[in-house]
C-alpha positions in Angstrom: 64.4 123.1 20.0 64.4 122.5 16.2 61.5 123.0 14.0 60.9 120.3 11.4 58.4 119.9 9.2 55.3 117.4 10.8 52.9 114.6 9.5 50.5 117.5 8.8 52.5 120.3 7.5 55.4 120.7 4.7 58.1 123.1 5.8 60.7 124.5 3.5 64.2 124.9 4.7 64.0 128.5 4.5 60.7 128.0 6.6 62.6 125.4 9.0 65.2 127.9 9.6 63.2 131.6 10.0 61.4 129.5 12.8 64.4 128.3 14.4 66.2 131.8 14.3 63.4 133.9 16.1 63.3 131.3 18.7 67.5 131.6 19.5 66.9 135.3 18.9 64.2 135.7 21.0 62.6 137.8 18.9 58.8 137.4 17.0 58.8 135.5 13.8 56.6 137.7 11.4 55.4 135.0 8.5 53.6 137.4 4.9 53.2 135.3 2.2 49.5 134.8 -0.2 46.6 133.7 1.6 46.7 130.5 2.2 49.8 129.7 2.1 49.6 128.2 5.7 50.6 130.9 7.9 48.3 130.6 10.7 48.7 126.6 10.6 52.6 126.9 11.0 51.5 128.7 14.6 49.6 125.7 15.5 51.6 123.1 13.9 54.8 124.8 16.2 53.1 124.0 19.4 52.0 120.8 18.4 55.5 119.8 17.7 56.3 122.1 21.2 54.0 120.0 22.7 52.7 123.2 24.7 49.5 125.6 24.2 48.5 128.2 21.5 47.2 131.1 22.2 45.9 133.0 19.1 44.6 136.9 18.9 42.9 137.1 16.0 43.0 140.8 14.3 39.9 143.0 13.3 40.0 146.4 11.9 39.1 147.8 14.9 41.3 145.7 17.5 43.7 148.1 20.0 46.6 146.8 21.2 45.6 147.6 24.9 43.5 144.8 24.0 45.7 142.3 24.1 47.0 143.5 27.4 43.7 143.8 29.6 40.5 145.6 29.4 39.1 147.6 32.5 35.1 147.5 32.7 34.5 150.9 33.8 31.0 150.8 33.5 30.2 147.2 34.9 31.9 148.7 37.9 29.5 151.9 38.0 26.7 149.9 37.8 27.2 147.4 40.0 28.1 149.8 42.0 24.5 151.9 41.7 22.9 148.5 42.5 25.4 147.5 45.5 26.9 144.5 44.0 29.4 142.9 46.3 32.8 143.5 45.5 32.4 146.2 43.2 35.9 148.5 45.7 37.7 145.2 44.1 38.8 146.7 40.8 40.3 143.6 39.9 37.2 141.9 39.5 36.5 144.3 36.7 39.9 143.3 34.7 39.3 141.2 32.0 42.9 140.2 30.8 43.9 139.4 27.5 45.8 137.1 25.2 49.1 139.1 26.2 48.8 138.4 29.9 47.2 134.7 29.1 50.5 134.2 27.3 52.8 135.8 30.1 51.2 134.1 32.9 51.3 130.2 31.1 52.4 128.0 33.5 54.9 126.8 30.4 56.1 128.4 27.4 53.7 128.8 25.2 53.1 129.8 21.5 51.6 133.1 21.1 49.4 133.7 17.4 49.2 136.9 16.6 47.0 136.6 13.6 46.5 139.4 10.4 48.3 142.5 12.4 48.1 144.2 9.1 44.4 144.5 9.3 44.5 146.7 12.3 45.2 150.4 12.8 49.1 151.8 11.6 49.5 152.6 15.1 48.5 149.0 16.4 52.0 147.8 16.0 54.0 149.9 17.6 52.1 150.3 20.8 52.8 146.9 21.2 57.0 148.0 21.2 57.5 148.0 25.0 55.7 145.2 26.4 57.1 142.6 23.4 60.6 144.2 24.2 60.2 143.8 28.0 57.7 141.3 28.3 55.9 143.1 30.6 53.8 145.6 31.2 51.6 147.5 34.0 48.3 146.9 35.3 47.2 151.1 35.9 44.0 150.3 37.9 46.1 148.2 40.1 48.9 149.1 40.3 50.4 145.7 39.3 53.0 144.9 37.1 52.6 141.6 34.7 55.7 139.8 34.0 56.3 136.8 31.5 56.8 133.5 33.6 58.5 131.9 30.7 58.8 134.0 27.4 56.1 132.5 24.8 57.2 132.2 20.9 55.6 134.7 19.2 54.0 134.0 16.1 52.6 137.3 13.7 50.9 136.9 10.8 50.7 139.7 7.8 48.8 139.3 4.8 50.5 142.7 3.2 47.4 144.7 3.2 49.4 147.7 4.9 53.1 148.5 5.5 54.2 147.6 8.9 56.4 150.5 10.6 60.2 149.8 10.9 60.4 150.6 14.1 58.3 147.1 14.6 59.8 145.3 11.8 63.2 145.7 13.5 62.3 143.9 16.5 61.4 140.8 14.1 62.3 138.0 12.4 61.1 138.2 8.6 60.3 135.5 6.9 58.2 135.5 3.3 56.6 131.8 2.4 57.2 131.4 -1.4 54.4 129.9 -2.7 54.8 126.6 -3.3 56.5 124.9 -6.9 55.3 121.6 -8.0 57.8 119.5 -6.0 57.1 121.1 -2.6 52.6 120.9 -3.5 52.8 117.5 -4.3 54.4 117.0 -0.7 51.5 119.4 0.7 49.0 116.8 -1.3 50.7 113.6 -0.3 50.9 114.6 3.7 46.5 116.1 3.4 45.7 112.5 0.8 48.2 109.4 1.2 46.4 107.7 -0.8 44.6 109.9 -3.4 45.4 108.3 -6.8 48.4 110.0 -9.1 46.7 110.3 -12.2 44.0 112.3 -10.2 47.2 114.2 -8.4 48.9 115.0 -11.9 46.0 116.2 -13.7 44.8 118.4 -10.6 48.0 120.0 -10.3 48.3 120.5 -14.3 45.3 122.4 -14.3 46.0 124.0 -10.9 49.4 125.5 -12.1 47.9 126.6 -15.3 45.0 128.2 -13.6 47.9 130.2 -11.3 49.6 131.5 -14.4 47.0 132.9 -16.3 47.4 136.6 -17.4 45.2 139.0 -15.5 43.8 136.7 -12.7 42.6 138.9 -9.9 42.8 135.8 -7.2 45.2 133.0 -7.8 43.9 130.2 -6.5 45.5 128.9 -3.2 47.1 126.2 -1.1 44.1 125.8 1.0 41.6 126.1 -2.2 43.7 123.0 -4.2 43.1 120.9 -0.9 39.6 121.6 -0.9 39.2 120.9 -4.5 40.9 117.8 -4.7 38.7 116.6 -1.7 35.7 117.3 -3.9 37.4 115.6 -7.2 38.3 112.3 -4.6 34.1 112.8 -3.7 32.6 113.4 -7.4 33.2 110.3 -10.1 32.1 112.5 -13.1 33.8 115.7 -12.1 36.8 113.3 -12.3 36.3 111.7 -15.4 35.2 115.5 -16.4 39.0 116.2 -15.5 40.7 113.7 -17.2 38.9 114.0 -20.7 38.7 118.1 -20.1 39.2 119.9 -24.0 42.1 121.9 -23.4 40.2 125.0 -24.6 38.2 124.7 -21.9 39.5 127.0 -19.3 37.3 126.4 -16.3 37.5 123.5 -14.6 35.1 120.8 -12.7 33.8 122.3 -9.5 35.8 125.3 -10.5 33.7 127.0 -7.2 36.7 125.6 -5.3 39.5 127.7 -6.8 37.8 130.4 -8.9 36.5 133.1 -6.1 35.1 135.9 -8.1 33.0 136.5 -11.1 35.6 139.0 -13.2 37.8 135.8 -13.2 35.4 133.6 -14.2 34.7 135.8 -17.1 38.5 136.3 -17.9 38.8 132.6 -18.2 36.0 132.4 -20.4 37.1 134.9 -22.7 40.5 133.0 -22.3 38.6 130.1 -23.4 36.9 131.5 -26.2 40.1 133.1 -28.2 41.5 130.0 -27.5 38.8 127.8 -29.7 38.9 130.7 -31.7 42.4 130.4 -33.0 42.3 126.6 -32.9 39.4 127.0 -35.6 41.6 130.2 -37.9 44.2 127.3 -38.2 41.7 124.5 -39.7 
């Protein structure tokens, strides 16, 4: 198997060859980069190209890794129980397995999403050592032991919001996604818009790139957020034309909404703005 990049999504080489790595290697691919940079999509645009399933855990603050094993519903069972439900001496009936055991029991390989570990507990990712090392693990309630049929390509996501313990991290395959320079966005624009017009294209990315570099920005704006806002451009005639006769001391942008998340940036750019015109009128 050799990654590439697909009709939907732009890989790098660096990208191309982090994917193929952890798959010789056997070992999970673990993607950090901004958000929206397209780290969840490179999950689902590898099983496309794979042809097989994805199975995605998405991670919450409170998520345990037992989780993603199985959970045992203790107190179904004592109710059902109390009422004398039939089948309640079957504990199986009260396992509810999870993504883990969907992914080890796949009739084919498939790709495994583990998605934001970062925003779980410290602990999260190491008590998920022994089963990703084996790729199995035991069923306590009965007895059973759960092993891979065929071992999925595992897929984490990190968004850096907590340091990941080395113990993990040596069981992985690293790979940071730059963000994107000009060459490499315009190819992310041409694959989303094939036939969006250049000048629009240019003038976008002008503004978007400017927009990325200015000092003090709490939240540059994203991949994700330039696709959305050059849908919106492609949608809106006079936020177009608004765009291509913009005053250069203008420092927000038509349907700025799209890139601009937060009001402390908003203001920035308008103060931006404002010392801008301000030396443009000390010159005259």
């Amino acid at each position: 198997m050799a990654f590439d990049s697909t009709s939907t999504y732009v890989a790098t080489e660096a990208l191309k060859q982090a994917v193929n790595a952890a798959v010789t290697l056997q070992r999970p691919l673990l993607i950090k980069g901004e958000p929206g940079t397209g780290k969840t999509l490179l999950a689902e645009e590898l099983a496309a190209s794979l042809g097989t399933r994805l199975i995605t855990w998405h991670i919450k603050s409170s998520t345990k890794a037992a989780q993603g094993l199985y959970e045992y519903d203790a107190v179904s069972r004592l109710r059902d129980s109390q009422l004398g439900v039939e089948g309640v001496e079957n504990v199986a009936n009260y396992i509810k397995p999870g993504k883990l055991w969907e992914a080890f029991t796949a009739d084919e390989r498939v790709v495994l999403l583990i998605d934001e570990i970062d925003k779980a507990d410290i602990e999260f990712p190491n008590d998920l050592l022994h089963e990703l090392d084996r790729m199995a693990f035991h069923v306590y309630e009965t007895g059973e032991t759960v092993t891979a049929r065929h071992r999925p390509i595992i897929v984490i996501t990190s968004n850096n919001e907590k340091e990941l313990p080395d113990a993990f991290l040596r069981r992985c395959f690293f790979h940071y996604i730059e963000f994107p320079d000009r060459a490499t966005m315009q190819a992310i624009v041409d694959v989303h818009f094939p036939d969006i017009a250049p000048k629009l294209v240019g003038e976008a990315l002008e503004v978007f790139f400017e927009l990325r570099e200015a000092p003090g920005l709490k939240k540059k704006p994203s991949t994700s957020e330039l696709v959305d806002w050059l849908k919106l451009l492609m949608a809106d005639e006079l936020a177009r034309e608004a765009l291509y006769q913009r005053d250069p001391v203008k420092a927000i942008p038509p349907l700025a909404g799209a890139l601009v998340k937060n009001e402390q940036d908003t203001q920035l750019l308008e103060r931006l703005a404002f010392m801008l015109r301000r030396q443009g009128n000390q010159r005259r």
